[in-house]
N, C-alpha and C positions, 0 to 999 in steps of 0.2 A: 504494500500500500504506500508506504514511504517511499518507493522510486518512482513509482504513479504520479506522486503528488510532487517527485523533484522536476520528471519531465513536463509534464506540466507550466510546469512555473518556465523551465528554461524557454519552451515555445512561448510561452506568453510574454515574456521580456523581449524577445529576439524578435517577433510578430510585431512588438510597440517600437523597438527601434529603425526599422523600415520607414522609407517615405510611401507616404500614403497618395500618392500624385500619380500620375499616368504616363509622366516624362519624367527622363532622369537625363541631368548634366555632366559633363568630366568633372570632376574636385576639382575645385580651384580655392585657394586660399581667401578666406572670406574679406581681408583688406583689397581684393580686387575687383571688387564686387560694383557696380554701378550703385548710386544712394536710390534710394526708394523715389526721392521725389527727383533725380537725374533721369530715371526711366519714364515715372509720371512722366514728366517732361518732354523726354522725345516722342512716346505713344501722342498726348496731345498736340505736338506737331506734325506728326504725318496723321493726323485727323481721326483721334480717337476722339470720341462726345464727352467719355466720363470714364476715370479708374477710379473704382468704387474700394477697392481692394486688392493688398499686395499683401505677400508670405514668402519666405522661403520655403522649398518644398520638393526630394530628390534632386538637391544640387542645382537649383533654378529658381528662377521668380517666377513665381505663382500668380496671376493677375484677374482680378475678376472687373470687369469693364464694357463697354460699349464701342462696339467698329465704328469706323466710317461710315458704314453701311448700316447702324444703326442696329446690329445684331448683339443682344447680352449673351459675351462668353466668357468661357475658361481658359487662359492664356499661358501658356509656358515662354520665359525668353532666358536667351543667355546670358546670365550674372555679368559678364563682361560687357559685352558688345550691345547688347541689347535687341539681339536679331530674335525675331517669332520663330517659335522652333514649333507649336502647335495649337490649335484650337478647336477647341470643341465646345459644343452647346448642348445640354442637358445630357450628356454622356456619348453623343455623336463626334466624331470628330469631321472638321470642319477641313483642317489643312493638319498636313504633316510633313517636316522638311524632312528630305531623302537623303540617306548620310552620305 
């Protein structure tokens, strides 16, 4: 009963330390990181309406916002650079960059 209840535990620790996100990015050291509102910032110049919310999330920013086009999605970009790596809307994906 007591190794039961060790594996147990181990899955459930090693389960919560996973990202929970649908994209995953290279590690990169998090001082290289674009600032929160650096991103905000270029998303609303190529013509986002509204970033309603950002996270870190599998080594990427996590973006919840409004297209150009005026569609509420889930955005993955690159911590660096700030390129859209994916998007999807209510669990559809929208765009996917091809490695």
């Amino acid at each position: 009963m007591k190794n039961v209840l060790a594996i147990t535990l181990v899955l459930l620790v090693s389960a919560g330390a996973q990202a929970s996100g649908i994209y995953e990015c290279d590690a990169v050291d998090r001082s290289e990181w674009l600032t929160e509102e650096r991103l905000t910032q270029q998303l609303i110049e190529s013509g986002w309406q509204e970033v309603r919310r950002m996270k870190p999330d599998g080594g990427c920013w996590e973006v919840y916002g409004t297209t150009p086009d005026g569609q509420r999605v889930e955005g993955y970009f690159d911590p660096v650079t700030g390129e859209q790596l994916l998007l999807a809307q209510r669990g559809r994906i929208l765009f996917r960059k091809e490695d």
